[in-house]
N, C-alpha and C positions, 0 to 999 in steps of 0.2 A: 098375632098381628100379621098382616099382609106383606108381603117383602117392599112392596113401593111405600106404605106409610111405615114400616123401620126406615126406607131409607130416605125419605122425608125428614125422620126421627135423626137420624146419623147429620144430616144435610145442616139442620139446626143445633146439633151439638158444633158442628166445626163453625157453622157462621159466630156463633158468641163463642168457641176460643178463639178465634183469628180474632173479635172483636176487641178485646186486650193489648192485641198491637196496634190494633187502628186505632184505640184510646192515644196512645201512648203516640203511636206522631201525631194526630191533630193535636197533643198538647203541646206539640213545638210551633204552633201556630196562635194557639190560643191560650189565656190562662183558664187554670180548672173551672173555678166557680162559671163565668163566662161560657167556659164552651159545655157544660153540662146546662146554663140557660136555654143556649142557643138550640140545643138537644129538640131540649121538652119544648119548647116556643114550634119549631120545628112540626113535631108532632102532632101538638095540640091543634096549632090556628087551623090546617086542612082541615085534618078528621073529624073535630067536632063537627062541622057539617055534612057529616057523609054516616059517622056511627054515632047508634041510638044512643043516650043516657043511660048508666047503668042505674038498675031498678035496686038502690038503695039508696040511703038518708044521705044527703051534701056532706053532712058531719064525718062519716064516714068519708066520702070521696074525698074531702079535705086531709083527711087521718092519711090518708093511703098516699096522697102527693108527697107530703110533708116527710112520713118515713122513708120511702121508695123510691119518688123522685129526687127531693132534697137532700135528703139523709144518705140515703146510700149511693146515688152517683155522686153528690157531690163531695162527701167523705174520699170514695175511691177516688176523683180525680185529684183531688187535693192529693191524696197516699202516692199516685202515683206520677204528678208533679213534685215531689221531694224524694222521689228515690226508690218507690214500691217497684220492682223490673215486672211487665207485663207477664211474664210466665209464672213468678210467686203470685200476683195477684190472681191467675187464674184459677191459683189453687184454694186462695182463702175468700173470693166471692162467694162460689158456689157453695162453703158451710153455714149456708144461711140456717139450713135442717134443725141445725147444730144448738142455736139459739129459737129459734120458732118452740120446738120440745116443749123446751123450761119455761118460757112466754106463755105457752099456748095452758100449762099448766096452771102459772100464777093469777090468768086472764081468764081463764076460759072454764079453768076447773078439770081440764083432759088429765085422765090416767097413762103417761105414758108405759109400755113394756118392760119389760127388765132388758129384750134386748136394745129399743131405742135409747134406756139409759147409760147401758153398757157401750153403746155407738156415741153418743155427747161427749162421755168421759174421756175417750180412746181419740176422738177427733179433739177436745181441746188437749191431751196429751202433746198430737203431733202438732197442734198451735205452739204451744210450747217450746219443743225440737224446733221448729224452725224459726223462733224469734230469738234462742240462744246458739242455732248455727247460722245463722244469718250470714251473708256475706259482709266483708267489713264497710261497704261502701251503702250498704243498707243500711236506713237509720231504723232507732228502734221507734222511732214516733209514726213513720211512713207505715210499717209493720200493727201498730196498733190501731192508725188509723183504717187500715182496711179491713181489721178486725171488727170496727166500730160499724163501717160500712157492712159489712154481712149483718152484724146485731140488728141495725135498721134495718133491714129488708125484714130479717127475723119478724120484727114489732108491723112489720106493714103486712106479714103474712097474717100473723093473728086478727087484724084488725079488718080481713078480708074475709076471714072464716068467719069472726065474727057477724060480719053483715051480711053474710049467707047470699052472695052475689050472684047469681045467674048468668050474667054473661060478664068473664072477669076481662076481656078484650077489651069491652067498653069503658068498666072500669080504669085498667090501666091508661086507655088514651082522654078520659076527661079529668082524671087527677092528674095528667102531665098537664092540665089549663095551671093547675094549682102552683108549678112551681118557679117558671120563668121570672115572676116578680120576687118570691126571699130570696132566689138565687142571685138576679141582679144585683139586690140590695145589697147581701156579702158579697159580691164581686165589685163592687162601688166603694164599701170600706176596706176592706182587706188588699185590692187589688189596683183599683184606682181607675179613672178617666183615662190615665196616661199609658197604662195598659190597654186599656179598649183602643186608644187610637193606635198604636205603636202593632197593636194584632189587624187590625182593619188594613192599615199602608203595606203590611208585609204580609201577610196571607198568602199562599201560594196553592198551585192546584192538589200537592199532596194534604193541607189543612179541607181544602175543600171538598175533596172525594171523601177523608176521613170522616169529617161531618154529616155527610150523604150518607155512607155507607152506615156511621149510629143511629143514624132516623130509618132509610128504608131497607138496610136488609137486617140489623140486628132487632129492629125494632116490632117494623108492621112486616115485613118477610117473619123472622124469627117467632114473635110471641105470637104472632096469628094463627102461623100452623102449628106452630106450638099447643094451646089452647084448643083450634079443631081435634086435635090428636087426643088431648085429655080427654075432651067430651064423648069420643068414641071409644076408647080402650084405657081398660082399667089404670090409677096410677102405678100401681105395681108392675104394669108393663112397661110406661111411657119413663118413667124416671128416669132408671137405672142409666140411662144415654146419657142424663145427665153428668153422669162421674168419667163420660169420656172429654168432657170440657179443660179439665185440670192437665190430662195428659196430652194432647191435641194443644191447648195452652201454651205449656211447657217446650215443645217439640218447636211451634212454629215460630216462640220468641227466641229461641237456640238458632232456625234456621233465617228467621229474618232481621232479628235485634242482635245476632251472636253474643244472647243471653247466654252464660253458662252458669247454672247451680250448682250450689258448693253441695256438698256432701249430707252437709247436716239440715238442708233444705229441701234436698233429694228424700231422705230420712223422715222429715217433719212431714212431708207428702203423702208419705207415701202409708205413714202412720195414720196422718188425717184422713186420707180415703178409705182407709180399712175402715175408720169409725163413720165416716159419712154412709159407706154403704151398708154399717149394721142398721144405723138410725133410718135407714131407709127400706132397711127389710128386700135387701138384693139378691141376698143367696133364695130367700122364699120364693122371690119372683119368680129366681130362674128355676128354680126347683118347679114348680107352679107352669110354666111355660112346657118343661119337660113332660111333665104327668101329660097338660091337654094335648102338647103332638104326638106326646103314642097313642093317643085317644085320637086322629084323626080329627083335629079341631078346623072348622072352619071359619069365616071371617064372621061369622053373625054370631059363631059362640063364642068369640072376642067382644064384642062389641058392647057398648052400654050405652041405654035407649037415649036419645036426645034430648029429654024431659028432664033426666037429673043433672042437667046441666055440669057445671066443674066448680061448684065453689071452692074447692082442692086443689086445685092446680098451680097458682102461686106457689104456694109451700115446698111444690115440686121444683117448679124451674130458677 
């Protein structure tokens, strides 16, 4: 890979971990369900007018809202309106890997590896470790909810694969049409009228930069060049950035939430990374990466043609 598209690569791992703490103060502005509407509403009403429909069945684009928009941000922000700290969450969104595997298997029929099993097993171990080192001030419901939230993304990657999408860009911004109304709708039961007005009167410009910043830089910044990146270089190159998310995460909720992780959350991390990046096949990568620079690899023998598009690439980020 070219050193400007790694550092494209690097540039979009730090936007979504810093993204974690921008979750976490717009939620002092907004309740979860709400400001994950406000999210996807955001998203949607521009860009439908601007990017194509993605070339598969509504059924599909509908699936993908409902897991990916609904399910997993709105699971996380709920997780992290009772107590998930932005730098734990950064470490249990990104094992979506984790759950896709066994999904993709149940769904799909895929053979996973001995070593992607070996990487499932070892990343829900450090699940584990850190929902019994937890800090005390963590609850364990906060904890499983954003476990729950990763599962969903899981189910919204299969659900991607399966419809063998060709531009998953598009995909992702026409199933954010899909989810602004269920989200409403539980943020109307669960949260109330008197929260919408009570967020409306006080909103302040920290609520409203953090809003901005989940629409245009984590979202059409981040998944866009994200996704250009898939489509030219194999995922076994493009990934592995992803496992700087969790650490990058962890550092900037320490340096701007003076988040400090206990021990046994350091532990459960650090555990779950190890199996995140078997299930992702990191060490091949970089092994793989080694071999082609002593071979004097240049950008075109990176490259992979435009044609086979990224139906993959979810799975990845």
């Amino acid at each position: 890979m070219p050193r400007r598209s790694a550092v494209l690569a690097l540039v979009v791992a730090v936007c979504w971990a810093v993204n974690f703490v921008v979750i976490e103060i717009g939620l002092e502005s907004f309740p979860p369900l709400l400001f994950a509407a406000l999210r996807f509403g955001l998203i949607a009403l521009p860009a439908i007018f601007f990017v194509p429909r993605p070339d598969v069945r509504w059924t599909a684009v509908v699936a993908v809202g409902l897991f990916i928009c609904v399910g997993q941000f709105g699971l996380l922000f709920v997780a992290m309106n009772i107590g998930l700290p932005a730098g734990l969450a950064s470490v249990i969104a990104p094992l979506q890997p984790v759950f896709t595997i066994p999904f993709a298997v149940v769904a799909l029929g895929e053979r996973p590896s001995v070593r992607q099993v070996a990487g499932v097993c070892v990343a829900l171990a450090g699940l584990g470790v850190i929902a019994a080192g937890r800090a005390h001030g963590v609850p364990f419901v906060a904890v499983a909810l954003g476990v729950a939230s990763a599962a969903s993304w899981g189910a919204g990657n299969v659900v991607t694969r399966a419809a063998r999408a060709t531009r998953p860009f598009s995909l992702l911004v026409w199933s954010s049409l899909v989810a602004p109304v269920p989200l409403l709708g539980l943020s109307l039961i669960f949260e109330g009228v008197g929260r919408w007005e009570r967020a409306a009167s006080s909103v302040d410009a920290s609520g409203v930069v953090a809003l901005a910043y989940v629409v245009i830089v984590s979202t059409f910044f981040g998944y866009g060049v994200w996704y250009r990146l898939m489509s030219r270089y194999p995922a076994s190159t493009v990934a592995p950035f992803t496992l700087l998310v969790p650490v990058i995460g962890i550092i900037t909720a320490w340096l701007v939430r003076n988040e400090r992780p206990t021990w046994g959350e350091l532990a459960g991390s650090f555990v779950a990374l190890v199996g995140l990046g078997l299930a992702l096949g990191v060490v091949e990568a970089l092994a793989s990466a080694r071999t082609r620079g002593a071979a004097g690899p240049s950008e075109e023998r990176w490259r992979v043609p435009e044609a086979q598009g990224s139906s993959g690439s979810t799975a990845s980020s």
